[in-house]
C-alpha positions in Angstrom: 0.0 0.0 0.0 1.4 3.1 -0.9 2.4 6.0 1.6 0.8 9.3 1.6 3.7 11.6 1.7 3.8 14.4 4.7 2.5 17.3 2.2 3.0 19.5 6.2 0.3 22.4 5.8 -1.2 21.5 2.7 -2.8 18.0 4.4 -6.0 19.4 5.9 -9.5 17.7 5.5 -12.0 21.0 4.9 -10.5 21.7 1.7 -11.1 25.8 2.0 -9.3 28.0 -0.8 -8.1 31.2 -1.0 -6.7 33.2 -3.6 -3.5 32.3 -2.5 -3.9 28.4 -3.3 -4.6 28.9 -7.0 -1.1 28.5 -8.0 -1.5 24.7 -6.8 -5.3 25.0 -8.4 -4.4 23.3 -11.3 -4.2 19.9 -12.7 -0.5 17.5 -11.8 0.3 17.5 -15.6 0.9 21.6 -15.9 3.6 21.1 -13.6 4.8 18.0 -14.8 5.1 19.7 -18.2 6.6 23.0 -16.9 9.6 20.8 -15.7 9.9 18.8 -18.7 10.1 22.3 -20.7 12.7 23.6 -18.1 14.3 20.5 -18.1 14.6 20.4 -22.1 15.5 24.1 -21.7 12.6 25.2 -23.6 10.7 26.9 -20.7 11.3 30.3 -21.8 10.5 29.9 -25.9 7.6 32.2 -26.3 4.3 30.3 -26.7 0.8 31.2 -27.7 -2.1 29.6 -26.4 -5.8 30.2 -27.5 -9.4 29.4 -25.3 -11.9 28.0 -27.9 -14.9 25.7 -28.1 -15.3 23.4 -30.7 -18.7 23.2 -30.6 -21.9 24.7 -28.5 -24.2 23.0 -26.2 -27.0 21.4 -27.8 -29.7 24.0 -28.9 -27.4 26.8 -28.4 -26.8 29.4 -31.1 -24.2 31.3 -29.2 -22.2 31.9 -25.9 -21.7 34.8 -24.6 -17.8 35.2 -23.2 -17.8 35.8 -19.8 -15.2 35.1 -16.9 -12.2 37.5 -18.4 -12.0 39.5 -14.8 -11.4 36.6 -12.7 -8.8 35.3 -15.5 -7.2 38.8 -15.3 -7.1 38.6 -11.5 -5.5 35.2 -11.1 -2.7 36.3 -13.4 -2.1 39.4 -11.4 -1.5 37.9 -8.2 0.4 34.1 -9.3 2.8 33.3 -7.3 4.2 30.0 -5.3 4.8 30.4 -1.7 7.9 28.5 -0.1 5.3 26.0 1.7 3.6 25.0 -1.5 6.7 24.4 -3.0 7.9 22.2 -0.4 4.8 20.6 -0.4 5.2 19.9 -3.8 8.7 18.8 -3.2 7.4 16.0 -0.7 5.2 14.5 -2.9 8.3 13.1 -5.1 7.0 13.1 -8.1 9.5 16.0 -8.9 12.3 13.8 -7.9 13.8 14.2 -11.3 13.2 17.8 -11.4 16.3 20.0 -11.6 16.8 22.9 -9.3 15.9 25.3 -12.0 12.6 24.3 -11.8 12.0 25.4 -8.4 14.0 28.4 -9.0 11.0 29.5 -11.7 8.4 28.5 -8.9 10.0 30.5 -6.1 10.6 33.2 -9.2 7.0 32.8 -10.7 5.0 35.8 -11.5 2.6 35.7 -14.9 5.2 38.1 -17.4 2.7 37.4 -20.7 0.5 39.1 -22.5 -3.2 38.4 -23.0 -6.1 39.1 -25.8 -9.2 38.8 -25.1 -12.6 39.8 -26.7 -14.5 41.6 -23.6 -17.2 40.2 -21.6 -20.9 39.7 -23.0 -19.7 39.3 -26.3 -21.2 36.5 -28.7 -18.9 34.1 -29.8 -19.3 31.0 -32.0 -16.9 27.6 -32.2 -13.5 27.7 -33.5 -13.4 31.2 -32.3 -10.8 31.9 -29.9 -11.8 34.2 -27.3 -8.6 34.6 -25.5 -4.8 34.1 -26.2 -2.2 33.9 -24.3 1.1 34.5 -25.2 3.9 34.2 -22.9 6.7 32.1 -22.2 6.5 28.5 -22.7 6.2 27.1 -19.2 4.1 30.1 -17.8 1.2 29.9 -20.5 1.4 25.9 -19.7 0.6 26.5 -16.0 -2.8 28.6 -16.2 -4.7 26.6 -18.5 -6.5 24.5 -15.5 -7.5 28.0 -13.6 -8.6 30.0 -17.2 -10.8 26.8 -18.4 -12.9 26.4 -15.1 -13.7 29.6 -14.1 -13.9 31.2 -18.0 -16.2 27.7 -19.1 -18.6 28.3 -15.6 -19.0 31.7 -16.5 -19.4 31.5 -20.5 -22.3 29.0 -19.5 -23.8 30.8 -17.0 -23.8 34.3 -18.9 -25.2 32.8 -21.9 -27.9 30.9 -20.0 -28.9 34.3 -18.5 -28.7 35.8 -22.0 -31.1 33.6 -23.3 -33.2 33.9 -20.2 -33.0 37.9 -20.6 -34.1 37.2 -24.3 -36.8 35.0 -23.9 -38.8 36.8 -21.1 -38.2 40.0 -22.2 -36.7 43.6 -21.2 -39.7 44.3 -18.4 -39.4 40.9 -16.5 -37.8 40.6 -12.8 -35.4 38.2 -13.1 -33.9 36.8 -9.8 -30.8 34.7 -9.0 -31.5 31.9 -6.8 -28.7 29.2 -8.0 -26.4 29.0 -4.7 -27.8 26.0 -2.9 -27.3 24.5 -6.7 -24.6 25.6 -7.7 -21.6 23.0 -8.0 -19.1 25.1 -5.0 -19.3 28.3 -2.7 -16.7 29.8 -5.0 -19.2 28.4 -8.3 -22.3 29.8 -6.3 -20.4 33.4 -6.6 -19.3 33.2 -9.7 -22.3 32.2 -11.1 -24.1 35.0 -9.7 -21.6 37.1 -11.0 -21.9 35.6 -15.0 -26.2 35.7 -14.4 -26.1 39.7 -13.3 -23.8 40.4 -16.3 -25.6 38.3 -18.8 -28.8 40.1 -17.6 -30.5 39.4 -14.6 -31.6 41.6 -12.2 -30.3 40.4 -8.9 -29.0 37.8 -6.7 -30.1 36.1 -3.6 -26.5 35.6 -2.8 -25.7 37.9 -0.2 -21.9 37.6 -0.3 -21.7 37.6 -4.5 -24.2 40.5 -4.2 -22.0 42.9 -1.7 -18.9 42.0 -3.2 -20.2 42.8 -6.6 -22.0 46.3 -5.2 -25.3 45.2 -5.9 -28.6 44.5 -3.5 -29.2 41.3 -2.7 -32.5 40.0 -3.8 -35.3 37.7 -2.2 -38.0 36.6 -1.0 -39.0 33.7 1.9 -39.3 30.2 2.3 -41.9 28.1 3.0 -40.7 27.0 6.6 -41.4 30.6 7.7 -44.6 30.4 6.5 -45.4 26.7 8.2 -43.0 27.7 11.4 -45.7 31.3 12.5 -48.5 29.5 11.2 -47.6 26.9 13.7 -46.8 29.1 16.4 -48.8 32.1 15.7 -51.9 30.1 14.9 -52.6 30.5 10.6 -50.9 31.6 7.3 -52.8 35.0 7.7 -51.0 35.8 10.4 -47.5 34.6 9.3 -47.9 36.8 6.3 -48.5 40.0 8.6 -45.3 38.9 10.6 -42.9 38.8 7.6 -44.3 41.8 5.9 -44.0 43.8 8.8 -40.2 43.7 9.1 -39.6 43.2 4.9 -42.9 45.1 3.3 -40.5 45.0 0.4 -40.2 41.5 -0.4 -42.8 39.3 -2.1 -44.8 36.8 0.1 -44.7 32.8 -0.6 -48.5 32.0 -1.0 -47.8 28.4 -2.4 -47.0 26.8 1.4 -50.9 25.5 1.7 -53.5 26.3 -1.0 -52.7 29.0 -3.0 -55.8 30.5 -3.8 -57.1 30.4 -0.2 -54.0 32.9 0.1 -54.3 35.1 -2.4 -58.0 35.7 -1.5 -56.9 36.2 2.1 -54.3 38.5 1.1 -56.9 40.8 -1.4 -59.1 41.0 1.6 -56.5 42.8 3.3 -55.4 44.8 0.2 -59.0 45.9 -0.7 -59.2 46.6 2.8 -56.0 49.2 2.9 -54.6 46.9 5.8 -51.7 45.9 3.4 -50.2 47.1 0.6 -48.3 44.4 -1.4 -44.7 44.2 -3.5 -45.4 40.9 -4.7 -46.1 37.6 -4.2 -44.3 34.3 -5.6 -45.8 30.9 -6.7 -42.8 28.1 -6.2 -45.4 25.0 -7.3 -48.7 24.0 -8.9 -49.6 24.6 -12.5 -48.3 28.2 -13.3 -50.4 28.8 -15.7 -53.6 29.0 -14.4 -52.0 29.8 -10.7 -51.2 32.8 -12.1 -54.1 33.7 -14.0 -56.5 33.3 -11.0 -54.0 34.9 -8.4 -53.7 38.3 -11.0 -57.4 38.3 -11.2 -57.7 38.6 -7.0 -54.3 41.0 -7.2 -54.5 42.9 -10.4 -52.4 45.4 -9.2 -49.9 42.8 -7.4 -46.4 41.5 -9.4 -46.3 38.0 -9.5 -43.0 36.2 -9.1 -42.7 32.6 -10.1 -39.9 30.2 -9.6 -39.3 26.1 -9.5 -36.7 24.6 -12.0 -37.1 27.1 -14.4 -35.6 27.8 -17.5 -35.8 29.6 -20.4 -37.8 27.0 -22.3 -40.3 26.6 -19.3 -40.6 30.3 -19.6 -41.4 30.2 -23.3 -43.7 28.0 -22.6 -45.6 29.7 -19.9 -46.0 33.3 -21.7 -47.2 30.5 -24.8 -49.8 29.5 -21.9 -51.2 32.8 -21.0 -49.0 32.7 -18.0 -49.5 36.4 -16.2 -45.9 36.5 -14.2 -43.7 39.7 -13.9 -40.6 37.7 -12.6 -38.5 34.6 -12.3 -36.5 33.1 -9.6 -33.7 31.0 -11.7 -32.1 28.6 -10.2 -31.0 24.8 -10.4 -31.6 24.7 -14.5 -29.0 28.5 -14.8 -26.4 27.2 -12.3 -25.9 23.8 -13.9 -26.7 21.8 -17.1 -24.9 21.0 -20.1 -21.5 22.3 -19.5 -19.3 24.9 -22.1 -16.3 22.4 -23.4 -14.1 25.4 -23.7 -10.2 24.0 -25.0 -6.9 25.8 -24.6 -4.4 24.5 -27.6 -0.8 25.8 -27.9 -0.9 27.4 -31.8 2.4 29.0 -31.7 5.8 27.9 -30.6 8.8 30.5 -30.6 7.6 31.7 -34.2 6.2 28.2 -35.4 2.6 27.8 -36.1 1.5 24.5 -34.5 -1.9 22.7 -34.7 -3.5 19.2 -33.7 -4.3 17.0 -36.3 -6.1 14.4 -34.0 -9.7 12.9 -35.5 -12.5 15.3 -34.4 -10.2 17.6 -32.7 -8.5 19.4 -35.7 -6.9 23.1 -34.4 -6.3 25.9 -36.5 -2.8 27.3 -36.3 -1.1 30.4 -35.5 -2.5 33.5 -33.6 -5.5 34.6 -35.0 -8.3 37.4 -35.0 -12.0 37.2 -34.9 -13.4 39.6 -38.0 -17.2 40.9 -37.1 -18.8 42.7 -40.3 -22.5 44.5 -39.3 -25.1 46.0 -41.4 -27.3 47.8 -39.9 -26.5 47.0 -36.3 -26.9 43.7 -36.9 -24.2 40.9 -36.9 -23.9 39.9 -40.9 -20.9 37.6 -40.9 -17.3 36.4 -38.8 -14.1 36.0 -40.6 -11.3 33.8 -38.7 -7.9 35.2 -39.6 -4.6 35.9 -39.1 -3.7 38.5 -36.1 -1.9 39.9 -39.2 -4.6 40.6 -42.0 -6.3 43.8 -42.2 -9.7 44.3 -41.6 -12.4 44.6 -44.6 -15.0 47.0 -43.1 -15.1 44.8 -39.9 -14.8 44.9 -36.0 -11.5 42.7 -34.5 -13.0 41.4 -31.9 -10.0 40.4 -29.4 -8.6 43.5 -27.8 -4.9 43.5 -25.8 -6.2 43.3 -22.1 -2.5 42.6 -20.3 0.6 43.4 -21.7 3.9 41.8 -19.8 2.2 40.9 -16.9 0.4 44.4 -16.2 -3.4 45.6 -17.0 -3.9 47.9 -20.2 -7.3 48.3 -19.3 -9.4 48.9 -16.5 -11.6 46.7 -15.3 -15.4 46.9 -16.9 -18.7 47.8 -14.2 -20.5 44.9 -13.8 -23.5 47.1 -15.5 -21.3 48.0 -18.1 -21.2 44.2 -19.3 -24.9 43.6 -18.6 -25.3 46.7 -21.4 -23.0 45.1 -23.8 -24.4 41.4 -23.2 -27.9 43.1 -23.8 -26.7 44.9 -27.4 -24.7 41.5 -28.7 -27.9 39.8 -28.3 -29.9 41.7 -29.5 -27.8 42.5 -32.7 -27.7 38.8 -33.6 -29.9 37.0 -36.7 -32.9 35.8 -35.0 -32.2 32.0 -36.4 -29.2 32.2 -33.8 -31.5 32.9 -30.8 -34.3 30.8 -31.6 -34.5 28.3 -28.6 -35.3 25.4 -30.6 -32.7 24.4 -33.9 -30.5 27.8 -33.5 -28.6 28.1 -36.8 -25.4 29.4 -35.1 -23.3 32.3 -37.8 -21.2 30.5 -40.2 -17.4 31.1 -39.3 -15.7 32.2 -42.4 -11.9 30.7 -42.3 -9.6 33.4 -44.2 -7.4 32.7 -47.1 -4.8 33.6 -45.0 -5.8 31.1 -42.3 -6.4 28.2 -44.7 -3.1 28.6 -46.2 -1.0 28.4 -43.5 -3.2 25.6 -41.9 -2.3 23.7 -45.1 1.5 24.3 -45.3 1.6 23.4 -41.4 -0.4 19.8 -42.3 2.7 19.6 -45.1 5.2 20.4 -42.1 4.3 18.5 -39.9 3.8 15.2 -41.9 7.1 16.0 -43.8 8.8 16.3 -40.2 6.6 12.7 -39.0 8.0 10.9 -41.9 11.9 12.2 -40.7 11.6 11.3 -37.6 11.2 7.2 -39.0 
């Protein structure tokens, strides 16, 4: 059986993180590699890596790039403290390490630069979204970090997009994903990717201070069973809660909804209570809502239980009368964003991978948008050298050596610019059901040098036997 080696401070059983853990937030092989490249004395060649999907989720027309801040801040601040490098060290699996390896990791601070194309932009596979370019052994490391939190983030955003689109610009859309969400540090970034794609708020009180914003919500329905119990019927749990939080909308689903809502119009009618809102969490929405807005014209009506944006479709379809959505489970999880990070330049050499179904395009490239109108008519993958033809690059220098070149973006300047992408898209893209996602024009450019590296690299193959 084999030993678990004394790892000192890193052998702990709550497995908390803080910012200072992501160095070691990243999967064995990026440090396995880094020493190989050290070890082969290639560790400093410049490299460029770009983040890509090579396909959407199912039924999605677009994504909408999202997670570039936290990318950005991770970079800043990488480092390796002497304890996680001994901790590494006590592991030996870097037994054949050389000293200059640990020399870089006791040295390490991110010296690249980085393109991006900025938060709430659509983009569409094959279409790299950010590059790194930096030294060989650095732009190895970050992979693990940039694909989890810039995939999360991509899929929540665009989830929210969608949601945003489909229920339309006057609809209270709510936040509710934490207890669903995958981790505490996925329940915050996912708030954070469902503001910016276009919701309204959060129910996340920590995501929502940190981010500036009011936290958002309403109650649940032990409140409503706990007074009743104690204070002897619904009626009277109602009065309780709205008499500390008139603001919030009241959970009428607990017992039998209509018996609720008529109890609650009594006292509205009356001018005992004047009402924010109420929220229906079960029962058939449709005609719920319909018989609740006819005893509370006046009254907003909030509905929520495993909601997405087809079940919302569906329901306004219905005759559904609802004024919000609490989004939970179905925004914070679901079919995941299979964003890749391929190395596409070496020290000068375009490189690509050649492997069945997973075919690269090689060399650093540029994202060509062409509009008419406002509206999105084409994208052109080319070179980062070609010139534009009446088009919009879309990836933009965001760090150069290591240091910002831009400032970082107001969470309601990305909900704005999430809002217009949308919104300037073909209307085949956002369709919910059999998207036709925009055809990605490869460049002459492009498809030449993808065909000269094939002839490179199958020319280099065959001396090699």
């Amino acid at each position: 059986m084999a030993t678990i080696p004394d790892l000192g401070s890193y052998q702990h059983q709550d497995l908390t993180i803080s910012a200072a853990d992501y160095s070691l937030l990243t999967d064995l092989y990026q440090l396995t590699m880094a020493a190989c490249y050290v070890g082969e004395g290639l560790e400093q060649k410049q490299a460029s890596f770009e983040l890509f999907v090579r396909r959407s989720p199912e039924n999605f027309g677009y994504l909408i790039a999202m997670g570039l801040e936290q990318a950005l801040a991770y970079l800043e601040k990488l480092s390796f403290t002497h304890s996680q490098i001994a901790a590494l060290q006590a592991t030996g699996i870097f037994a054949h390490a050389g000293d200059r390896f640990w020399s870089l990791l006791a040295e390490c601070k991110f010296t690249g630069d980085v393109w991006a194309v900025p938060e709430g932009t659509a983009v569409f596979p094959n279409e790299p979204f950010l590059r790194i370019e930096a030294p060989l052994w650095q732009a190895q490391l970050i992979e693990t970090y940039l694909l989890n939190t810039i995939n999360y983030q991509t899929l929540i955003a665009t989830r929210a997009a969608r949601l945003r689109d489909v229920a339309g610009e006057k609809a209270k859309l709510l936040e509710f994903g934490t207890r669903r969400a995958f981790s505490p540090q996925g329940a915050l970034w996912a708030a954070r990717a469902a503001l910016a794609g276009g919701l309204d708020a959060t129910s996340n009180v920590l995501a929502a201070l940190q981010l500036g914003q009011q936290p958002s919500g309403t109650m649940a329905h032990a409140l409503v069973m706990a007074l009743s119990a104690m204070e002897g019927s619904e009626a009277e749990a109602f009065t309780a809660f709205h008499r500390y939080f008139p603001g919030a909308p009241l959970l009428i689903d607990t017992y039998d909804t209509i018996a609720a809502a008529e109890q609650l119009a009594t006292k509205v009618n009356a001018g005992e209570m004047e009402l924010s809102g109420v929220r229906l969490d079960s029962g058939d929405l449709v005609s719920l809502s319909q018989q609740v807005r006819s005893l509370l014209p006046n009254v907003p009506i909030v509905a929520s239980g495993d909601l997405d944006e087809w079940e919302i479709a569906r329901l306004k379809a219905a005759g559904a009368v609802i004024d919000g959505y609490g989004l939970g489970t179905r925004l914070v999880t679901g079919t995941p964003v299979n964003g890749v990070y391929k190395l596409v330049d070496i020290d000068g050499i375009p490189v690509m991978k050649q492997s069945s179904g997973k075919v690269t395009y090689p060399g650093r490239k540029q994202i060509f948008r062409s509009f008419v109108d406002g509206k999105v008519k084409a994208d052109r993958l080319g070179l980062i050298t070609e010139t534009p033809l009446s088009e919009t690059p879309l990836l933009q220098l965001v760090m150069k050596e290591g240091q910002r070149v831009q400032l970082p973006e107001s969470l309601a300047e990305i909900r704005q610019r999430t809002a217009a992408t949308v919104a300037s898209l073909p209307e085949e893209t956002r369709r919910l059901t059999h998207p036709v996602a925009l055809q990605v024009e490869i460049s002459a450019g492009l498809q030449k040098l993808t065909e000269e590296t094939k002839e490179l690299t199958a020319k280099n193959a065959k001396g090699a036997k």
